[in-house]
C-alpha positions as CSV (number, residue, x, y, z in Angstrom):
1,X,-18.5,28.8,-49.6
2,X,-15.8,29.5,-51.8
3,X,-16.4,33.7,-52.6
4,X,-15.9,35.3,-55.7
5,X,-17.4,37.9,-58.2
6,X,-19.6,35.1,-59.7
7,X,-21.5,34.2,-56.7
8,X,-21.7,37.6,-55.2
9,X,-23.3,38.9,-58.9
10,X,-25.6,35.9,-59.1
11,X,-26.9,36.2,-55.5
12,X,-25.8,34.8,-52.0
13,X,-26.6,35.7,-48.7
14,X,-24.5,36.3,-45.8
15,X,-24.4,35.7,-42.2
16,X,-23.4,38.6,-40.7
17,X,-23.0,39.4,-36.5
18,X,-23.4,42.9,-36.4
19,X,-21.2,44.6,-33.8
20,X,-22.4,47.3,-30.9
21,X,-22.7,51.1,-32.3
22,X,-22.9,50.0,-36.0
23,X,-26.0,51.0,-37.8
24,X,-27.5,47.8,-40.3
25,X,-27.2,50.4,-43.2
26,X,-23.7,51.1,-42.3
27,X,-22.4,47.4,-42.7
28,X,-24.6,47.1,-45.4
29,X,-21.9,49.6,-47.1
30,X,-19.0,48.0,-46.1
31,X,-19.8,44.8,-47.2
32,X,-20.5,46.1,-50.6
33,X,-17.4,48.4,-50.2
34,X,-15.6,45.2,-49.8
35,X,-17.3,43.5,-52.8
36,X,-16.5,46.2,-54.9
37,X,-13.0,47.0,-53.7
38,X,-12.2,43.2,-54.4
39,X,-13.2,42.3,-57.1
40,X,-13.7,45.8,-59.2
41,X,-17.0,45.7,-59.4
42,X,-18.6,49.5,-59.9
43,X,-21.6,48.3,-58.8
44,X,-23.6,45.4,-57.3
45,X,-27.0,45.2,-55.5
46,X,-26.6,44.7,-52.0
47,X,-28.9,44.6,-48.6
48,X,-29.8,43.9,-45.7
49,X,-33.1,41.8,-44.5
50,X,-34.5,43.1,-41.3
51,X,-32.7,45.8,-39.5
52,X,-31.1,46.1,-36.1
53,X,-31.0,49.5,-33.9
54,X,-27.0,50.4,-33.5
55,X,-27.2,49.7,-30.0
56,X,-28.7,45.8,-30.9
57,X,-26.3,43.4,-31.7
58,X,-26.7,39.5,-33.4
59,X,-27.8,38.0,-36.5
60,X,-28.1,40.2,-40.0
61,X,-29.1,38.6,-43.4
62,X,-27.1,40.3,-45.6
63,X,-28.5,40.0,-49.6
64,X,-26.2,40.3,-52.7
65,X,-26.6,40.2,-56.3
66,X,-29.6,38.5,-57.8
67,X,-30.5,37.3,-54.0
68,X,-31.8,40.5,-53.0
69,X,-35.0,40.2,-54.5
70,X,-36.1,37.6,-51.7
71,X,-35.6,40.1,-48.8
72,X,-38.9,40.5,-48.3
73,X,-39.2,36.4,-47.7
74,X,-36.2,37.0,-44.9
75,X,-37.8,39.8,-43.3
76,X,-41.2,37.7,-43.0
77,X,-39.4,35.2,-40.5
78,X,-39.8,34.7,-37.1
79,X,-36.9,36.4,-35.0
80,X,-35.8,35.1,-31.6
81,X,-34.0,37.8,-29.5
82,X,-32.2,38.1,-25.8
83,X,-31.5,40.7,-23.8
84,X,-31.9,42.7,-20.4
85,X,-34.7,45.1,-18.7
86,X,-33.8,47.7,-16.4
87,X,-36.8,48.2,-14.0
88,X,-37.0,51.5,-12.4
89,X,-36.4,53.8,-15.1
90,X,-37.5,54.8,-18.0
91,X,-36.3,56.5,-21.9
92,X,-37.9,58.3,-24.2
93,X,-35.9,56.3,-27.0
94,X,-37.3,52.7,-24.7
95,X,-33.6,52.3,-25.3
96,X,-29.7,54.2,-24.0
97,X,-30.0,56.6,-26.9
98,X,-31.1,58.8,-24.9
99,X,-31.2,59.7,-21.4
100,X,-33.2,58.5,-18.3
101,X,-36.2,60.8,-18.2
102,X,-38.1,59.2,-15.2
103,X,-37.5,57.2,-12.7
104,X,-39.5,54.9,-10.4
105,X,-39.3,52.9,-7.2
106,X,-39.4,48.8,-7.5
107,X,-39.6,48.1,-3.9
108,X,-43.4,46.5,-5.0
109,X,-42.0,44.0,-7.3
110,X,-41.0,40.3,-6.8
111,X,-40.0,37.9,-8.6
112,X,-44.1,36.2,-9.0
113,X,-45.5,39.6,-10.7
114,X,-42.5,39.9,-13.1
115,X,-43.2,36.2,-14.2
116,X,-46.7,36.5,-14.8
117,X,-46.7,39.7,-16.3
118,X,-44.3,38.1,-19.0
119,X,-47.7,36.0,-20.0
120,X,-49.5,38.9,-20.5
121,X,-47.3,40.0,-23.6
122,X,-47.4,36.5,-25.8
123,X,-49.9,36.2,-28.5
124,X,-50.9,38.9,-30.7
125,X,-50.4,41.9,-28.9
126,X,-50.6,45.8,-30.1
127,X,-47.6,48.1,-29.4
128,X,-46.5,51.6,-30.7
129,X,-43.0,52.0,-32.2
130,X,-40.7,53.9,-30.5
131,X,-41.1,57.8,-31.7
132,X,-36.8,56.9,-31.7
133,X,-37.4,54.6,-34.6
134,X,-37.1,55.0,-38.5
135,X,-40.8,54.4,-39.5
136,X,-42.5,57.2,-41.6
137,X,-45.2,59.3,-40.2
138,X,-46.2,62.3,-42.9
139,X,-43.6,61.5,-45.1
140,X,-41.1,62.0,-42.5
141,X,-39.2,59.3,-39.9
142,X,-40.5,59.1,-36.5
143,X,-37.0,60.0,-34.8
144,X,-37.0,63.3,-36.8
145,X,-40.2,64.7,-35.3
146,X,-38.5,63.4,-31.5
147,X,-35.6,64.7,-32.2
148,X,-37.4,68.2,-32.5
149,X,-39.4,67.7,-29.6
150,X,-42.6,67.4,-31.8
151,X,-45.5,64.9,-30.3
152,X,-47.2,63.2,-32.4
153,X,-49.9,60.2,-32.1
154,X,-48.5,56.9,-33.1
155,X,-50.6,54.4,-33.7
156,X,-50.3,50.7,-32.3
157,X,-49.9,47.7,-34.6
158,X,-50.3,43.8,-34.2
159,X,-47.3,41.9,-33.5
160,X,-46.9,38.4,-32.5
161,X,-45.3,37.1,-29.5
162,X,-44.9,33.4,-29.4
163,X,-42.5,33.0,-26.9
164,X,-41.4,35.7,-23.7
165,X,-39.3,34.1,-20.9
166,X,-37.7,35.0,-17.8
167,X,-34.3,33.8,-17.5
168,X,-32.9,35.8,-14.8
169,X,-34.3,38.6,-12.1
170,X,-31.4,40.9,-10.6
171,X,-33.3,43.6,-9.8
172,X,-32.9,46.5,-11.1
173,X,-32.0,44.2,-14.2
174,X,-34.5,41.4,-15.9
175,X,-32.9,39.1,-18.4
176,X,-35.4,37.7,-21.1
177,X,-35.8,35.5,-24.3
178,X,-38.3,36.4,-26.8
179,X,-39.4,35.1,-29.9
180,X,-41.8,37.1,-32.2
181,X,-43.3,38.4,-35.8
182,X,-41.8,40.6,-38.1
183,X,-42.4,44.3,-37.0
184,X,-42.1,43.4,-32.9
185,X,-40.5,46.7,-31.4
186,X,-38.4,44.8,-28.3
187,X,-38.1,48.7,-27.2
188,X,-41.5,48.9,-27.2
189,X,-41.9,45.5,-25.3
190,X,-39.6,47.3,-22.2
191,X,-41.6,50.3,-22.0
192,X,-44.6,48.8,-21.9
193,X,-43.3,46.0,-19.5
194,X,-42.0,48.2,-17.1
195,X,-45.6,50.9,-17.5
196,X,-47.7,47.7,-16.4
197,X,-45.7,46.9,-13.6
198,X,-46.4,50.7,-11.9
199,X,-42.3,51.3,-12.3
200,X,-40.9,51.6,-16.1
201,X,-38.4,50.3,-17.8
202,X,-35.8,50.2,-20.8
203,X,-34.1,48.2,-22.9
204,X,-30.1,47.8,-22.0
205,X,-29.3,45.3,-24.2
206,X,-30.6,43.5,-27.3
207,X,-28.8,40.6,-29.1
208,X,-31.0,38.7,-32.5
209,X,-30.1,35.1,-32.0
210,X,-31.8,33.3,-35.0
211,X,-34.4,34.4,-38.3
212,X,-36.3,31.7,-38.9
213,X,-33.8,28.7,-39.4
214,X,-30.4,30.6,-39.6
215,X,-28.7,30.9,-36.5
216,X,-26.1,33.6,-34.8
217,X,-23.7,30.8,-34.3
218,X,-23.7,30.8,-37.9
219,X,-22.7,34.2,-38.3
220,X,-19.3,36.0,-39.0
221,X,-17.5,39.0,-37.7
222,X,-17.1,42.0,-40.6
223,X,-13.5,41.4,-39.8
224,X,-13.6,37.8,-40.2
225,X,-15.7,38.7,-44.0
226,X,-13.0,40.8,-44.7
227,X,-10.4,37.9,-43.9
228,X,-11.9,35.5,-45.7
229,X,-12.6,37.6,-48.8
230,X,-9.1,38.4,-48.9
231,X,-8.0,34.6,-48.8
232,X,-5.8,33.1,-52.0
233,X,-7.8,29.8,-53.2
């Protein structure tokens, strides 16, 4: 794809790998900041379709121009994610945000239980966000009331799961696949994971490989954006 002020104004999307510590919103604005800069455009619709915490990595649809009036159609796609467990311990974020709050012994476990407990979790399932997470309760996000120390009921929603593997067991650490519905809190997945098993758990790393069809191979750097923005045709 050849980039210029035409296509971005009329609507494209972008593959975009979004790095470690970078919020979605926050590429979101350098992307358009990028846009704009080049081309001096003072404004032009940009977003994103489906975000990522900052401490996920992988695949982000990114929506320009004209384009992003199909995000919801993006955000409806089936998402495919890896990452790792850590058994033993738990969060209150389900994630490193914050700090270990708990922790448990795994002596129990083996390598059997964690298999099969993986089966329990596919199909529709119901799960509570994270209280860390940006969904609104009363008009206010869910992370603001945590980060007050506020508790508050949350109520569980149906996700799919159509596909949890095992790929690796180094206790403490459990590497997985999953591939699920729109809404599917991988957080959620770890605490939950690790509260059936009798030991906890979080989530130490999250990477998106693929929504619906379009793949993380497919995906660019901001950097290499930037680059290839910046080339002379």
């Amino acid at each position: 794809m050849v980039f210029s002020k035409e296509v971005f104004i009329d609507g494209t999307i972008l593959l975009i790998n979004k790095p470690l510590n970078w919020t979605s919103f926050q590429v979101v604005n350098k992307i358009r900041w990028l846009i704009k800069s080049k081309f001096n455009i003072k404004k032009i619709k940009v977003g994103h379709a489906g975000t990522l915490d900052p401490l996920a990595e992988g695949l982000l649809i990114i929506c320009t121009g004209k384009m992003t009036k199909k995000i919801s159609e993006f955000q409806n796609l089936e998402k495919e994610y890896s990452g790792t467990f850590y058994l033993g311990a738990t969060t209150p974020s389900f994630d490193l945000e914050t700090e270990i709050n708990q922790t448990k012994s795994i002596d129990h476990l083996t390598d059997d239980m964690i298999f099969e407990k993986s089966k329990d979790f596919t199909g529709k399932i119901f799960q509570a966000p994270p209280i860390y997470s940006a969904i609104k309760h009363r008009g206010k996000k869910l992370y603001e009331f945590a980060r007050k120390g506020e508790e508050i009921e949350i109520k569980k929603r149906e996700v799919t799961i159509y596909d949890f593997l095992i790929s690796d067991i180094q206790l403490p650490k459990v590497n997985f696949h999953i591939k699920c519905s729109k809404g599917t809190y991988i957080r959620s997945i770890a605490n939950d994971f690790g509260e059936d098993l009798n030991c906890g758990a979080h989530l130490t790393k999250l990477v998106r490989n693929s929504i619906g069809k379009y793949k993380i191979e497919e995906a660019i750097s901001i950097d290499d954006f930037e680059e290839k923005l910046n080339q002379k045709t």
